[in-house]
N, C-alpha and C positions, 0 to 999 in steps of 0.2 A: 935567462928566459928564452925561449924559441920566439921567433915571429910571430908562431899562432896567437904565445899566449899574452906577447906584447899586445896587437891586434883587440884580441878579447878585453882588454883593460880600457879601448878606446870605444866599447860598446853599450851600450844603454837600453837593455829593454822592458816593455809594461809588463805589471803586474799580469796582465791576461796570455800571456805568452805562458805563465807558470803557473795560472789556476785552475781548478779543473771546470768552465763555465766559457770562458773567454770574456767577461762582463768585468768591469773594472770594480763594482761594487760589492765583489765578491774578494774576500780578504782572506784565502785559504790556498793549499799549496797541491800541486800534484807533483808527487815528490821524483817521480820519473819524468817529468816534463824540465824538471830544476837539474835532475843529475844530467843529464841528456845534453843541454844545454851549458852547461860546464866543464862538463866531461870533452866534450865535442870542441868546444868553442871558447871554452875558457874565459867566457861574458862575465865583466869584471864590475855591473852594474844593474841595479833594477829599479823600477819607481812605480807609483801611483798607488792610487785604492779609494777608499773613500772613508767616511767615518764609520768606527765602529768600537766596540770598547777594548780600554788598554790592555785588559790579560788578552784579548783576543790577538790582537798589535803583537803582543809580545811570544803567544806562543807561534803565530806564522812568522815572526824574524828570525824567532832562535832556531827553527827547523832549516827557514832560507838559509842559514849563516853556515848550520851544520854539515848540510849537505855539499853548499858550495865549497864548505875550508876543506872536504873529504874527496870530493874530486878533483879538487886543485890541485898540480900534482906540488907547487909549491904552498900548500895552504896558503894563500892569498883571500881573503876576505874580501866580501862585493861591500861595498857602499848603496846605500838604499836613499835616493831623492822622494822626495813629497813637497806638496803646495802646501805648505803650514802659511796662508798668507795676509790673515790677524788674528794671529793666536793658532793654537794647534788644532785645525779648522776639521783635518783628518781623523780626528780621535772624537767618540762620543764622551759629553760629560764636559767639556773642558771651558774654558772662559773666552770668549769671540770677544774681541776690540773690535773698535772701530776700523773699519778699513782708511787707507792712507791718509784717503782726500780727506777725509774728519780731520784724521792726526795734523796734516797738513795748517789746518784752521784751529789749531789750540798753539800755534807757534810755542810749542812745549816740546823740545826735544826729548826731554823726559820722560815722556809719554812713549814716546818711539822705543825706547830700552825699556820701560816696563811691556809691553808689547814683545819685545823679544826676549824677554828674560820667562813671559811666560809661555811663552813657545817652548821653548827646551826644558823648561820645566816639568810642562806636561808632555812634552814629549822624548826629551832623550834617550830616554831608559828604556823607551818601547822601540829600538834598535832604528830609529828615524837620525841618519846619521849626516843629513845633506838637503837643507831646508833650502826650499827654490824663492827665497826671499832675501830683500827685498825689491820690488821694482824700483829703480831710477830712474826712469822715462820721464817728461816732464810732460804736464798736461796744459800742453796749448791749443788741442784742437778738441773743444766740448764735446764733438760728433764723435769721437774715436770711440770703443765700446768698453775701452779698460782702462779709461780714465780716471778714474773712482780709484785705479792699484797705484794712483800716483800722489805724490804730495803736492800737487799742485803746480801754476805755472813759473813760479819764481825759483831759478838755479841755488839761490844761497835756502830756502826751505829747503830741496829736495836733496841739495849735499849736506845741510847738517841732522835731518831728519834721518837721511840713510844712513851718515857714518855712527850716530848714535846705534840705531839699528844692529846695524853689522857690527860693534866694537861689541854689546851686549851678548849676542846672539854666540859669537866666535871665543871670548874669554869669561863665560860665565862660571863660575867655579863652584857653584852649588851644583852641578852635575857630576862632580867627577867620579867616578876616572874617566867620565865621557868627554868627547868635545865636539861641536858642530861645527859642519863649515857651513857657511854663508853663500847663496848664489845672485850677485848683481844683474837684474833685466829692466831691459834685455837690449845690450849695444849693439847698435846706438841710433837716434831717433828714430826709434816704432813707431813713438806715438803721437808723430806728425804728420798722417797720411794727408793726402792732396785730398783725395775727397770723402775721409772720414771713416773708412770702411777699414776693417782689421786687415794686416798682410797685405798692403798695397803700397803702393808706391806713394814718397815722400819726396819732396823736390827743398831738397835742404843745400843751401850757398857753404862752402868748407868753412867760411867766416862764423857763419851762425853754428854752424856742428859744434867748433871749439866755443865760442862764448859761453852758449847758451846750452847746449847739448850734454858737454862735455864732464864740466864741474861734480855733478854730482856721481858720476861714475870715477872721476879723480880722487875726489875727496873719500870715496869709500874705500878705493884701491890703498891710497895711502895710511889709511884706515888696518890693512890687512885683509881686504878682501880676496877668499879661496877661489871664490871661480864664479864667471859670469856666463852668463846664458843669451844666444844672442839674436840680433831683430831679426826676425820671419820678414820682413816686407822688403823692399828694393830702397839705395838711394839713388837720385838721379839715374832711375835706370839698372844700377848697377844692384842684385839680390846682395846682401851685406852675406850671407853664406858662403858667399862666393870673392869677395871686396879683400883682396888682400894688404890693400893702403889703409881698411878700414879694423881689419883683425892681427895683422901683423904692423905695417908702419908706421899707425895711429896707435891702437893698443900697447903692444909690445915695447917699439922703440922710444913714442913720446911719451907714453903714459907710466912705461916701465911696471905695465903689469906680468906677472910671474906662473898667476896663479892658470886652473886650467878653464879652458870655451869650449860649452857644450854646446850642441844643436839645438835649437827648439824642434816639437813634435815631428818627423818626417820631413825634415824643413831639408835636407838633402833631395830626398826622391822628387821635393816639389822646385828644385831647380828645372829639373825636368818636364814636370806634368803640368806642375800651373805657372813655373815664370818663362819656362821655354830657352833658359842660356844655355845647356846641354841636351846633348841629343841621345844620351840613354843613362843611365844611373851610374856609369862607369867612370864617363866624362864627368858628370857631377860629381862624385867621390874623390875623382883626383884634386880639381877645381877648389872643394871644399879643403880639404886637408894642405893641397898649395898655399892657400888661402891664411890658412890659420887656425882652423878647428884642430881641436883635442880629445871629445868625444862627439859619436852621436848617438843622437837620441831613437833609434831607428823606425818607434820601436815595438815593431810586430815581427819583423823576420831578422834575421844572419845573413841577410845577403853581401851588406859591410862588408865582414870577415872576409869573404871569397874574394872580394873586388880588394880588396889593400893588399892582400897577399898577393893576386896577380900583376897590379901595380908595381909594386915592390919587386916583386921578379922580373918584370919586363924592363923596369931599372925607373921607372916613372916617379916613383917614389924612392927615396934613399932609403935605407936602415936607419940611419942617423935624425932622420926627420920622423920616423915611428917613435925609435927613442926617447924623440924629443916629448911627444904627445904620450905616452908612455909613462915615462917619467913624472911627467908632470901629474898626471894619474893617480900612480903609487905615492911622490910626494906627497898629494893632498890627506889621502887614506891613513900616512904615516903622522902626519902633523896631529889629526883628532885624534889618533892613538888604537886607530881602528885594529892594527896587530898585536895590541898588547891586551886591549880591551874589546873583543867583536861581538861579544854577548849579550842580548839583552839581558835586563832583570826585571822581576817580580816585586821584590822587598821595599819599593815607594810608590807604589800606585797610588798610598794615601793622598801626595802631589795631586793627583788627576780630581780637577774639581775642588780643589781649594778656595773656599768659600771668598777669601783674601784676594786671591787674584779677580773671581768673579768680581769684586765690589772695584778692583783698580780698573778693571775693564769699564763698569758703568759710571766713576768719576772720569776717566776721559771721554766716554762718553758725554757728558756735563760740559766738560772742555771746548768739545766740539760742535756744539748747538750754535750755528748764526742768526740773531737776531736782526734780521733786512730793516722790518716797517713795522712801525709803533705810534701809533696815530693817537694822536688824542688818549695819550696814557692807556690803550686797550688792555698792554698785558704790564703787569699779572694780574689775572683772574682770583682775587684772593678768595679762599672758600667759603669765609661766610659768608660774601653776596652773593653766592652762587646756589640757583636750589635747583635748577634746570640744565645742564648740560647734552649735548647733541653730539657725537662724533661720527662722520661719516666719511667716505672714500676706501677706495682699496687698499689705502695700507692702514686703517682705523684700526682693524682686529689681527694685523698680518707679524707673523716675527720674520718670516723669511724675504720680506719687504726690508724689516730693517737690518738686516745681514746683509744679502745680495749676491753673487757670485762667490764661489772660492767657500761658502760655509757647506759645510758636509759631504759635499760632492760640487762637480767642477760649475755646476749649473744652479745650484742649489738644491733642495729637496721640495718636494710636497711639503703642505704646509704643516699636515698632521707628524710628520716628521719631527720636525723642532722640537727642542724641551718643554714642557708644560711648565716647569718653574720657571720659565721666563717670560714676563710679562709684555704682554703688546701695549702699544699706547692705549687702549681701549681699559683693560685692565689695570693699567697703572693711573691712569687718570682715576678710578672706580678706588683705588684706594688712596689717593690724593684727595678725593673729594666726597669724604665716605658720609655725609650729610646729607648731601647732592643725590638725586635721579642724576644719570649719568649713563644714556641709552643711546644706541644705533642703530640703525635703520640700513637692509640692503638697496640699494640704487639700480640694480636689476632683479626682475623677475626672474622666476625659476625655467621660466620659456626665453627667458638671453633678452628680451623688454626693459627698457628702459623705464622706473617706476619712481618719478621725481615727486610723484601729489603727495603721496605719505610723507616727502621729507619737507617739503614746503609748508606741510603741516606742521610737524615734527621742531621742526625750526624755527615757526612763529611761538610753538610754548617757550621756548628755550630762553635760558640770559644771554647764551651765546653759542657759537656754533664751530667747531673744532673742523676741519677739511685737513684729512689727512688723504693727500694724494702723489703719485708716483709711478715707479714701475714697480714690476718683477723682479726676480733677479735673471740675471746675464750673464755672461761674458765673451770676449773673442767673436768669433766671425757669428755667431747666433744673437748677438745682441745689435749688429749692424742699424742704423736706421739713416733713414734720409731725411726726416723730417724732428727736429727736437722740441715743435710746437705741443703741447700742453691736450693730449688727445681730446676730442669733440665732447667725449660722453663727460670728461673729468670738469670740462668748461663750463656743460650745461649744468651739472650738478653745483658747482661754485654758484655761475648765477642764478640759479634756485634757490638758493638759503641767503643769496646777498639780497635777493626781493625780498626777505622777511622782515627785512631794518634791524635786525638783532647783527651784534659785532661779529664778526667773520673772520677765524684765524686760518688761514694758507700755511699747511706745515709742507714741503716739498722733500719728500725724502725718494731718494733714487741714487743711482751714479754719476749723474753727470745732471745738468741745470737744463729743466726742459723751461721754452718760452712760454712764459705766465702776465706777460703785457696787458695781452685782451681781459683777466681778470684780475690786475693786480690793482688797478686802482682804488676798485667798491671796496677789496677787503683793508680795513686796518691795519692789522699786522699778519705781518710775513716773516716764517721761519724755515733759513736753509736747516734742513738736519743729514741730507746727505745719505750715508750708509753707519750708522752709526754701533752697529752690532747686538749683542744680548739685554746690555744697557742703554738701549735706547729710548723703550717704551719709558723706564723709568725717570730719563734725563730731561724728556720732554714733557712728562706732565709738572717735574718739578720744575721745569721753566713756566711753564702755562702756569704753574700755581704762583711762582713766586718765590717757593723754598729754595728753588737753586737762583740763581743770579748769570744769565748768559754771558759768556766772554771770548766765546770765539768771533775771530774775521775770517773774512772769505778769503782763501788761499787761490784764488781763480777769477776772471773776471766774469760774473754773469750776464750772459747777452740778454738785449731787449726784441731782439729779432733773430727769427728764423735766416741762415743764411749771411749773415753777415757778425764774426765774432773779430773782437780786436784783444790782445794781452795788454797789459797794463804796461808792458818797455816796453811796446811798438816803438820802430825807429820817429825821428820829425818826418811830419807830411803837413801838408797843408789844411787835411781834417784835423791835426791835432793843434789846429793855432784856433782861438778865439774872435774868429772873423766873421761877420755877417753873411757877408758872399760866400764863402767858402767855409762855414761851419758843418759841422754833420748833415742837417739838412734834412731829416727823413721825413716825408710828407707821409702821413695816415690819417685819413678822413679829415684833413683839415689842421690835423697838429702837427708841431712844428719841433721835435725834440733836439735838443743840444748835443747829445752824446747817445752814441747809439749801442750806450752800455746799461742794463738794467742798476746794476752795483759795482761797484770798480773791487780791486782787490784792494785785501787791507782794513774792508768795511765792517763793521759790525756794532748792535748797540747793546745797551746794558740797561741796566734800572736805575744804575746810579749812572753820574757824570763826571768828566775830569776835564780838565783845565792843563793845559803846556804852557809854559811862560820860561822869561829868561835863558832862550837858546844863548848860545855863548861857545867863544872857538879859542882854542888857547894863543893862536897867533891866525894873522889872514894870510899869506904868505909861508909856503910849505917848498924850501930851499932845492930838497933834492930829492931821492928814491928812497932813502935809508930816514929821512926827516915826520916826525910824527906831528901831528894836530888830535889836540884833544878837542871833543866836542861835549860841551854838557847840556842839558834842560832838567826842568824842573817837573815833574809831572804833581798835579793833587787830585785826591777824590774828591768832588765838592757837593758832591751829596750827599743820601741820608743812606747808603749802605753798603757794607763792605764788598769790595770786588776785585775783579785779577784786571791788568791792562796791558797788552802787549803794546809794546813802543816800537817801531818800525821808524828804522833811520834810511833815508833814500836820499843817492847824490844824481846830478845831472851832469853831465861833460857837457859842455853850451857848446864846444865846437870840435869836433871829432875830423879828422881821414875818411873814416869811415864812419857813415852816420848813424849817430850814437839814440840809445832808448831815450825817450822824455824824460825817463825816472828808470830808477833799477835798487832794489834793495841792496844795503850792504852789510845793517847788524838791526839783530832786531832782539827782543828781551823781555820776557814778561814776569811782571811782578805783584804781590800784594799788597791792594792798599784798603788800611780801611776806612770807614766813612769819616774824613775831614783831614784824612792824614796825606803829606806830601814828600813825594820823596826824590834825589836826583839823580837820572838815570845819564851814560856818559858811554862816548863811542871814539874810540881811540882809531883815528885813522892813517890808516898805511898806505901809501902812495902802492907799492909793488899789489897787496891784495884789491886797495879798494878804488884806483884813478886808472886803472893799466886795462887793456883789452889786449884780447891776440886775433892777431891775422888770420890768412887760412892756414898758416903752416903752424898754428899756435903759439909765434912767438908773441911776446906782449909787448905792446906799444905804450910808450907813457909817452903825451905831449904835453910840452906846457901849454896852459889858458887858464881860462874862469871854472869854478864847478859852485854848483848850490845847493844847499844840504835841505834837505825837509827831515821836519820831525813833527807830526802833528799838524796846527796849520802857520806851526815855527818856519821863517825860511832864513836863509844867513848864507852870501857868498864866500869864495877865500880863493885863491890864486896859487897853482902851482906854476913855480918858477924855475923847478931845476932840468936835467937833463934825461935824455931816453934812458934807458934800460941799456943793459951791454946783453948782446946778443948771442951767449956765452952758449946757451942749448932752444927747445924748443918748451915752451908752457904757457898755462892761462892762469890767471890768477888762484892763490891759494895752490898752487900744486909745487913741484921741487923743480920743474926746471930743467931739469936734468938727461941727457940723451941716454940713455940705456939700452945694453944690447938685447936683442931678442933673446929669447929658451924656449 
């Protein structure tokens, strides 16, 4: 291969670069814009578009493929990336999961691979050869705007969620002769900005990167993950585009990734423009490519090209270091079988809209429904005492409410957009309770007026009164806020229907947990539903009704206050001891709260109940590294109906080097029980994966002391007594350990 056409394999541009419109939701080809740019430039990649249907998908891939394999002078095939990011969100027709944070909240790994098995399902074949899923980011800061793309704040969810994910995604073998690669985002902590806002600066300790950060981008790497896409924002100052400890030393050597790192959007040119470390695109290009990058994502111009080849002849850059990004390129392209196989086809579109996958989409959806607050047996609203329902708020009649970002386009759509077979909560309530009046009421006037009296009415005929409230949809730097308090208009409306004295259910569906304090008390029950997708409207009236039975927990901690959010393994502090003086403390008109967490994670209730008993440790005393403790309990249903219960096992280090979380999950399990049945669930613990932390340099520290296991409101100490770790390479728990050399 020449320079150039190596070069061109490190290039990445949008769909509008080759349409004839320049508009990303134009899915058509201008076939001189395509040979032009290959012919020239030898651009070894394209992405983006929006939804539209599969033969469409499929006759603009097979033209992109033709043209490109015909001016390549080596027929090389381009790789095509898309946001498929629940479910094949780019294609019309196709089946929308829940997005993460749902998944997150059914502690069902399972879920996560049915999710990606139906991704490439409906999508392979329409020549989608480089799915930008899934994110690993962890969600610790609720303010962030792409929250919602995470599984939540807990490292052992969001690395067993994602390696499911990616193992699904990458060897699914109901496509073949296709195969997808998988894109891990985006390393590494994006989604912990300082003050909440997309692409900003993160002030992360090296300690915390590896503990907490790290895992779940390990555990997918090891997993087989083809390439990861990487954080737009700065650490400590430093743009990670540019962070070559953080793309190369970290990556590469400890992590022993292989596969290739692409750019996020113009995330080069904005070393430049918005973080200011380079002082023209040229400096940023070397920077980046020094650094670690394999491709970028440019992606409106060629300017790349010009500048690496300059580079490279001025001697700034090696051959051997294009090579290297290069290669790894063509590796990826050879591994899915892109040379043997570059075609799309026609012959299974039947796939697209498989009634089957629609219905796996709206049982996780089910999955992921949090039941917060259940007062006084409020829910379930069984239908034959219901002859009057009310549902009102902005996401009452909405589907693109319960989607959110990333469904159809990067923003979402208009609402008229959406499918008409999919029912909004409004309509699936209406067939849930087809007895029942079962009516809504707008909250504003057609002059943008606030028009409460109608529902104040509305609400006193009512049995009860459904408040389906939330945002939009979002994402990335458009979805920014500063405030996650529960908007004015949405509060008045709440307590207008809570002055009826009729029961008041709070559904909160959005991406992230806006502050619901000021009205959470009047209402009875409170239901997180989050972003639930196509099956949402559905999941939630048969929660309301009673037919489904809720069993998710909150994978996140919800705050009770604007401004002050805490994770559930926060280090020890003084707020987290049980002391008068120094409790939480928060004064509001006189009240005096304990904890200044609405729901801790973990939480969720059901309709039935369960009972832990008989924790039990196979010995207290755990000798050395290699030495196991078995841990058992017993869980029962001890109610009157069948249900799922995840078991979350959580250890404490009582005395840490480094000061260690209150609690941290280490295994967690969920299972079916049905009404009266018990059954016992067991967590085999490993000193190296589940007693060991790593420094800042990742090695892991095993001390002896005390540790205390929780399971339920089970607790039971035990004593590690043997010796450290041999400090043999660089790793954090669950990974190999192992020093590996760069590629």
């Amino acid at each position: 291969m020449t320079l150039e056409e190596k070069i061109g394999q490190m290039t990445q541009l949008a769909n509008t670069a080759i349409n004839p419109t320049g508009v990303q939701k134009d899915v058509a080809l201008d076939s001189a814009k395509v040979a032009t740019l290959v012919r020239n430039f030898h651009i070894g990649s394209f992405l983006n578009g929006e939804a539209v249907p599969a033969a469409q998908w499929v006759r603009y891939s097979a033209m992109l493929q033709r043209i490109s394999m015909r001016e390549s002078r080596l027929h090389i095939p381009i790789i095509y990336g898309i946001d498929h990011m629940h479910g094949a969100s780019y294609v019309s027709g196709t089946a929308i999961f829940p997005h993460n944070i749902n998944l997150g909240a059914t502690f069902n790994p399972e879920l996560a691979r049915q999710t990606a098995r139906a991704t490439v399902l409906e999508s392979a074949d329409l020549g989608h050869h480089w799915v930008f899923a899934p994110v690993l980011d962890l969600g610790v800061n609720v303010y962030w705007p792409r929250f919602y793309e995470t599984y939540g704040e807990d490292p052992l969810v969001a690395a067993t969620m994602g390696a499911a994910f990616v193992k699904e995604l990458q060897n699914n073998s109901e496509i073949a002769p296709y195969k997808v690669a998988a894109c891990g985002k985006h390393f590494l902590g994006y989604s912990d900005p300082r003050n909440g806002w997309d692409r900003t600066n993160a002030l992360i300790p090296d300690q915390r990167l590896q503990e907490f950060f790290r895992p779940s981008f390990q555990s997918a790497i090891d997993s087989g993950l083809k390439s990861i896409m990487i954080n737009s924002g700065e650490i400590n100052g430093e743009p990670v585009h540019a962070s070559k400890a953080i793309l190369t030393d970290l990556l590469r050597r400890q992590m022993g990734f292989k596969g290739v790192a692409v750019t996020d959007w113009e995330d080069i040119i904005r070393l430049v423009r918005i973080q200011k470390v380079a002082a023209n695109e040229k400096e940023a290009t070397w920077m980046a490519i020094d650094a670690g990058v394999d491709m970028a994502m440019t992606p409106y111009t060629t300017t790349f090209c010009g500048i690496v080849k300059e580079l490279v002849q001025e001697g700034r850059l090696t051959k051997e270091r294009i090579d290297l990004s290069a290669g790894r390129v063509l590796q990826m392209k050879d591994d899915i079988g892109l040379f043997e196989n570059p075609m799309p086809r026609a012959d299974r579109l039947s796939r697209i809209g498989d009634p089957a996958l629609r219905a796996q989409a709206t049982a996780a959806a089910r999955e992921s429904v949090v039941l917060l607050k259940n007062e006084k047996n409020t829910l379930p609203l069984a239908p034959a005492r219901v002859k009057r329902l009310l549902v009102v708020g902005p996401s009452a009649d909405s589907r693109a409410n319960l989607c959110g970002g990333w469904t159809l386009a990067w923003q979402g759509r208009p609402e008229a957009a959406y499918p008409k077979d999919v029912p909004t909560l409004l309509e699936a309530l209406r067939r849930e309770y087809p007895q029942a009046t079962v009516e809504t009421l707008p909250y504003y006037t057609p002059a943008g007026k606030l028009a409460l009296a109608p529902i104040a009415a509305a609400a006193r005929r009512a049995d009860a009164v459904i408040l389906a409230l939330g945002e939009r949809p979002y994402t990335e730097g458009l979805g920014n806020t500063s405030d996650l308090t529960l908007p004015d208009d949405q509060q008045q409306l709440v307590r207008t229907t809570q002055a009826s004295g009729r029961p008041t259910v709070l559904i909160m569906i959005g991406g992230r947990p806006n502050i619901i304090r000021p009205v959470a008390e009047a209402s009875l029950a409170i239901i997180w539903a989050g972003l639930p997708g196509y099956g949402g409207g559905t999941a939630l009236a048969e929660i309301i009704s009673g037919t489904t039975n809720p069993n998710g927990k909150l994978p996140f901690t919800y705050p009770q206050f604007a401004g002050h959010t805490t994770n559930y393994h926060h280090d020890n502090n003084e707020n987290s001891l049980d002391l008068s003086d120094f409790g939480a403390g928060f004064e509001q008109r006189g009240a005096k709260y304990k904890s200044s967490m609405l729901t801790e994670f973990g939480e969720g209730l059901s309709y039935t109940t369960y009972a832990y008993s008989g924790l039990a440790l196979s010995d207290s005393v755990l000798t050395g590294p290699t030495a196991r403790l078995r841990a058992t309990v017993r869980v029962a249903n001890t109610g009157s109906r069948a249900g799922h219960e995840a078991v979350l096992w959580f250890l404490t280090d009582e005395v840490g080097r480094i000061a260690r979380p209150v609690r941290q999950l280490r295994h967690f399990e969920k299972q079916a029980l049905a009404a009266g049945q018990s059954r016992e669930f067991a967590f085999d613990i490993d000193p190296r994966r589940d007693l060991s932390y790593p420094d800042g340099q990742g090695r892991p520290q095993l001390e002896p002391g005390w540790y205390t296991l929780r399971v339920g409101a089970q607790t039971m100490r035990f004593r590690y007594a043997g010796g450290p770790l041999a400090q043999a390479g660089s790793a954090v728990p669950g990974s190999t350990g192992a020093l590996t050399p760069a590629r």
